[in-house]
C-alpha positions in Angstrom: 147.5 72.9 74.5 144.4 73.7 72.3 144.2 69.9 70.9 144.6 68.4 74.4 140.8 70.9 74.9 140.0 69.6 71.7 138.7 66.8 73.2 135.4 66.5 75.4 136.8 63.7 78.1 140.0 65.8 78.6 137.4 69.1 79.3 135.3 67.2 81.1 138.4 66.0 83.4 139.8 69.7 83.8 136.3 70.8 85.1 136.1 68.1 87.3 140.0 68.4 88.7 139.5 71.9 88.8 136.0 72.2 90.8 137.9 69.5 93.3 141.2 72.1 93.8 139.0 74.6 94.5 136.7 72.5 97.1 140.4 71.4 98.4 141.8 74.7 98.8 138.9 77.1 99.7 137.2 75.4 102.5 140.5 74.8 104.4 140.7 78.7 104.0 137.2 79.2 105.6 137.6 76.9 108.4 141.2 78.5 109.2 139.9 81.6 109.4 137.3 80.8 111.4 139.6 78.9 113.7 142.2 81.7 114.0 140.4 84.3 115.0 139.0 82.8 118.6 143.1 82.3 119.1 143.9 85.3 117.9 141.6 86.8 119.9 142.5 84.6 123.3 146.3 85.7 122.2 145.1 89.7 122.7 142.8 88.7 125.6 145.7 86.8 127.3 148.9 87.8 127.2 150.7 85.1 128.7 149.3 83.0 125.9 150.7 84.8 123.0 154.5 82.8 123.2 153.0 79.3 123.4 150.5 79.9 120.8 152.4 81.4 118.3 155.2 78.8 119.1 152.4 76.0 118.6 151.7 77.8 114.8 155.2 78.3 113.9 155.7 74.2 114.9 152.4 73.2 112.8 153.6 75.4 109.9 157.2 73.8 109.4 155.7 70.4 109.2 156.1 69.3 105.8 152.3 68.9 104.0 153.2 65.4 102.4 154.2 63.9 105.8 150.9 65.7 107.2 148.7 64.0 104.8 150.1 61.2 105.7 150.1 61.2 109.2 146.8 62.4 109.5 145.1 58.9 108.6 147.0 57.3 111.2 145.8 59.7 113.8 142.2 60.5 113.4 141.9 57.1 111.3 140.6 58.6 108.1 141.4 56.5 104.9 144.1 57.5 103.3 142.5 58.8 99.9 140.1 60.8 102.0 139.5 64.4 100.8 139.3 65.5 104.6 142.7 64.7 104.9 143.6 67.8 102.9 141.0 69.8 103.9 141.9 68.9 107.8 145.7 69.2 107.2 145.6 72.9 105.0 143.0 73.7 107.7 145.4 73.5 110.3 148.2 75.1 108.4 145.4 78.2 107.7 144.9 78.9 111.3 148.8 78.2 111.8 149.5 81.0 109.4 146.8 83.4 110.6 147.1 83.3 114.1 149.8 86.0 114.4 148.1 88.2 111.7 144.5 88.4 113.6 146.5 89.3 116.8 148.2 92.1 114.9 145.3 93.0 113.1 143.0 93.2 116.5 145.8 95.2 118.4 145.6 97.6 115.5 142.3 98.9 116.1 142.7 102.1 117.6 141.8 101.6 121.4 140.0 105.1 121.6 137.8 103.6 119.1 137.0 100.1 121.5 136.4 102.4 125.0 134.0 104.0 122.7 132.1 101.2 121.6 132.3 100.1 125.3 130.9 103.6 126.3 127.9 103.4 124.6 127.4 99.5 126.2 128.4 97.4 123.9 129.4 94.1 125.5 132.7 92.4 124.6 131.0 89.8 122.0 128.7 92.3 120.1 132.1 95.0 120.2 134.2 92.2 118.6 131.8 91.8 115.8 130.4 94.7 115.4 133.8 97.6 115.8 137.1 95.3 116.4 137.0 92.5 113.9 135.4 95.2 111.1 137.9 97.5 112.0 140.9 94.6 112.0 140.1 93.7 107.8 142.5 96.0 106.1 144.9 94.3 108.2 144.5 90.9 107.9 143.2 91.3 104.4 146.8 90.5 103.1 147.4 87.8 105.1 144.2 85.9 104.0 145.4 86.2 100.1 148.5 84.1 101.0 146.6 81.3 102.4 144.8 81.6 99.7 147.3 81.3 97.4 149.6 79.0 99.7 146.6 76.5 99.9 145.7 76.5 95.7 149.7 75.6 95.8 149.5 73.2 98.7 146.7 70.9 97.2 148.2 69.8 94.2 150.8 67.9 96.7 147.1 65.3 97.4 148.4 64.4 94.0 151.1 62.5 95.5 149.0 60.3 97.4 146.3 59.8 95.0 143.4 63.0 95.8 142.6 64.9 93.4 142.8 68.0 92.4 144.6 70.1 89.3 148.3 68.1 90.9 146.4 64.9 89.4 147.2 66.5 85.7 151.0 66.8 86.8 151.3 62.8 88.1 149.3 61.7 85.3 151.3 63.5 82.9 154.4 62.7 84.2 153.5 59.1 84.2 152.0 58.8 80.7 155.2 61.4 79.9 152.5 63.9 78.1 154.2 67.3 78.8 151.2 69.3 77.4 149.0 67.9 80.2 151.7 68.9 83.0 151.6 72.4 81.4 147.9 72.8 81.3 148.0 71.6 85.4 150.6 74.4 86.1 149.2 76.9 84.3 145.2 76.8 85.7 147.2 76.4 89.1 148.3 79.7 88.5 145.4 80.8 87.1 143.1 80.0 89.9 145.3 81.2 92.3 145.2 84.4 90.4 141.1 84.5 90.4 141.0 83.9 93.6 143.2 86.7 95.2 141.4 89.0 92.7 137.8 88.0 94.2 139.2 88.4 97.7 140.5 91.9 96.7 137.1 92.0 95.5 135.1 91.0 98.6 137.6 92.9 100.9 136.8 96.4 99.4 133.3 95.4 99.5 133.8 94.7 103.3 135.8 97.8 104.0 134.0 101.1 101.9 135.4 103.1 104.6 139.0 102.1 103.5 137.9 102.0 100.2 137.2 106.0 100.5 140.2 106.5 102.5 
């Protein structure tokens, strides 16, 4: 593993492949945040609503992520080597996968502490941001470090049909049958993932001091 580093075009390729996972796996993360939480929200707004949804996530997180990357071309008529049909596809499996947790997390905020907030004349919007969704972290905290991890594991399957990422080491090693290349992919896989949980355990107890002191 040291010799295949030895060499500056195989660094320079690591770098590169490894930069692209990360664009490929974080960003999805972001958006599907940012997209589960308005459901989340409509789920604990609307009751009614909480079945369908949550049946609609279950049915988007069963597809299979090849057959998602493929289909997803053919839909919004993206090429096929397109980035943004990862980033679209893991987007959508994010939000899938959060949905439920931001429902949970938001019903968990002690509801003494919301007809509080709404004492003083805070208005739903400002009460979301400013009391429920800070109070609602610890909670879904968890469940944004499996996306996290589930999407670093997700985007080396773009290697499959040719976007890049650390999977390109693993097809390009199995093709040129170099097994010291397939190890290096597996192992900064794992790596990442690893970093990246850490800096969200990171950022969360930044978020949270009053948990922290808890």
């Amino acid at each position: 593993m040291i010799d295949f580093f030895a060499s500056p075009s195989n660094r320079e390729l690591v770098l590169a492949q490894l930069a692209e996972h990360l664009y490929l796996a974080l960003l999805p993360l972001l958006l599907g945040v940012l997209l589960a939480l308005p459901l989340g929200r409509l789920a604990q707004r609307v009751p009614w609503l909480r079945g369908p949804l949550q049946a609609a996530a279950n049915i988007v997180y069963t597809i299979p992520s090849l057959a998602l990357f493929v289909l997803i071309p053919g839909i919004l008529g993206t090429p096929l080597l397109s980035s943004a049909n990862v980033v679209i596809a893991l987007t959508l499996y994010t939000a899938a996968l959060l949905v439920r947790p931001v429902l949970d997390a938001l019903e968990s905020v002690p509801a003494h502490v919301v007809a509080a907030a709404t004492a003083m004349g805070y208005r739903p919007g400002r009460r979301f941001l400013a009391v429920e969704l800070p109070l609602a972290v610890p909670v879904l905290a968890a469940s944004v470090r499996v996306a996290s991890v589930s999407n670093i594991s997700l985007v080396s399957v773009g290697a499959l049909v040719g976007i890049g990422g650390l999977g390109r080491l693993f097809t390009d090693g199995f093709q040129r049958d170099h097994p010291v290349q397939i190890v290096v992919g597996i192992v900064l896989t794992l790596l990442l993932a690893l970093v990246v949980d850490l800096l969200l355990v990171v950022l969360w107890r930044w978020a949270t001091p009053w948990a922290r002191r808890a």
